[in-house]
N, C-alpha and C positions, 0 to 999 in steps of 0.2 A: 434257538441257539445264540447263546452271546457273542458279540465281536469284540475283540477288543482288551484293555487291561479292567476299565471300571466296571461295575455292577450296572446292569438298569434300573430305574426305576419302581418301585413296586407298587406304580399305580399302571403299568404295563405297555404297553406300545399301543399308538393312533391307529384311532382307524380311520381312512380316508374313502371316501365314495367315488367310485368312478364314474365317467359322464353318463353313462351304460343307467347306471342305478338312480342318476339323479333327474335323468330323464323320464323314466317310469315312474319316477315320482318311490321308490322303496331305498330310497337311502336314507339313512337312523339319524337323526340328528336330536339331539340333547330338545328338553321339552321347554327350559328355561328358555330356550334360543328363538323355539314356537314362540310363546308368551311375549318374547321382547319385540321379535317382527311383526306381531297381530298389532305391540300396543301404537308401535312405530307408525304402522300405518293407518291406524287410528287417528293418529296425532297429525297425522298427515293431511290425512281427508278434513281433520277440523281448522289446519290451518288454512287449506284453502277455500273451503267453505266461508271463514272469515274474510279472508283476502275483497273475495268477492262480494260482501254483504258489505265492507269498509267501504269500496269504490262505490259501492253504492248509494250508499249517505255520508256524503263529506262533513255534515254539520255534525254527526254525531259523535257523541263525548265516546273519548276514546279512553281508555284502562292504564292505571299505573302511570308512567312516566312519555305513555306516547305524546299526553297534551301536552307538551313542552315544545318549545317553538323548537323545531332543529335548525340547529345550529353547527356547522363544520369547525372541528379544530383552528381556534385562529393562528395559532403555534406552527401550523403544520404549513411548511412552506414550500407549495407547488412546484414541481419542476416547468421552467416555462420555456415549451415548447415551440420553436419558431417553422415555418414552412420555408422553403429554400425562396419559392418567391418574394417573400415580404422579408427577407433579408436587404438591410443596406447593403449595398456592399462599397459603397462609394464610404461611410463610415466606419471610422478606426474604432476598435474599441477601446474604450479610455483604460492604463493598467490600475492598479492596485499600490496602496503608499509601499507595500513590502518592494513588489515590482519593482515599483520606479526605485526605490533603494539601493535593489540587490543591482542595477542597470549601472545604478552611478555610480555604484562602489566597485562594478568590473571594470568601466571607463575609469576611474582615476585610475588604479593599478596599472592597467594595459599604460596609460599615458605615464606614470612612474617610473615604470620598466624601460619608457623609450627612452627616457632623461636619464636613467639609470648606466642606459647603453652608452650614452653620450657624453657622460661624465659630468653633467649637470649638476647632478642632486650633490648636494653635501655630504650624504655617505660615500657617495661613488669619489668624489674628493677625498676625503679620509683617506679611503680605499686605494688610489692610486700614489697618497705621498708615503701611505705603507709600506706597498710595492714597490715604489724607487729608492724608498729607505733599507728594503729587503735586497732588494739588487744591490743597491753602493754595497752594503755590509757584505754580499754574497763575492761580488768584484774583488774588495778589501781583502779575504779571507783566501780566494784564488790567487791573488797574487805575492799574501804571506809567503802559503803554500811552495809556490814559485820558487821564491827566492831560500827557501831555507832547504830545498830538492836541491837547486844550486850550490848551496853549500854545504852540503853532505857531498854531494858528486866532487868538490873544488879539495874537500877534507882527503876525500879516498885516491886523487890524483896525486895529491902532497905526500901519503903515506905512503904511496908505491914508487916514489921517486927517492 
């Protein structure tokens, strides 16, 4: 009985072997599967039978590309592992040119910012004849105001008299 919206298959549902059947040794398994694990272990027994006959005679000329001197990757560059003993610790590790870069380029800022604070820098100068230039104007402008409030109120006394 189908579950479901799609169709199954019509090479039909697995069968699976319980440990029950695999133990007895009567569970089915495809013949190809035999054939591959006989050749498997075939290949197996010859390679250790080699194994053992190579240790045996080191002089002897070896097949295909084993007689090639080996050789490790020279590219390939070992992680170099230290043990906490054989640490200096009394030495610093030297940084990297990026490092020291990124280092100096946060000291001048931080030192910038404090000149900045201080009214040192030549922006921060700008900046402040701006601002007293903004004030007088803003002073200037409040005490128009003033006086022309004054003469509205001085206008509306004159007209009620």
């Amino acid at each position: 009985m189908g579950r479901g919206k799609f169709k199954g298959k019509p090479t039909g549902q697995r069968h699976f072997s319980t440990p029950e059947q695999m133990l007895a040794g009567t569970s089915t398994r495809p013949r190809t599967f035999k054939r591959e694990e006989a050749a498997y272990e075939e290949e197996k027994e010859e390679e250790e039978s080699e194994e053992e006959s190579e240790d045996e005679d080191p002089d002897q000329k070896r097949k295909g590309t084993q007689g090639i001197i080996e050789i490790e990757n020279p590219n390939l560059v070992k992680a170099k592992n230290m043990k906490a003993r054989d640490a200096d610790t009394g030495k610093t590790s030297e940084l990297s040119r990026r490092e020291r870069e990124e280092i100096e380029k946060q000291r001048a800022h931080e030192r910038y910012m404090r000149l900045q604070e201080q009214g040192k820098t030549e922006q921060a100068r700008k900046d402040l004849e701006r601002l007293s230039l903004i004030r007088q104007q803003r002073e200037e402008a409040a005490k128009k105001r003033e006086e022309e409030k004054a003469a509205k109120e001085q206008k509306k006394s004159e007209t009620r008299k």
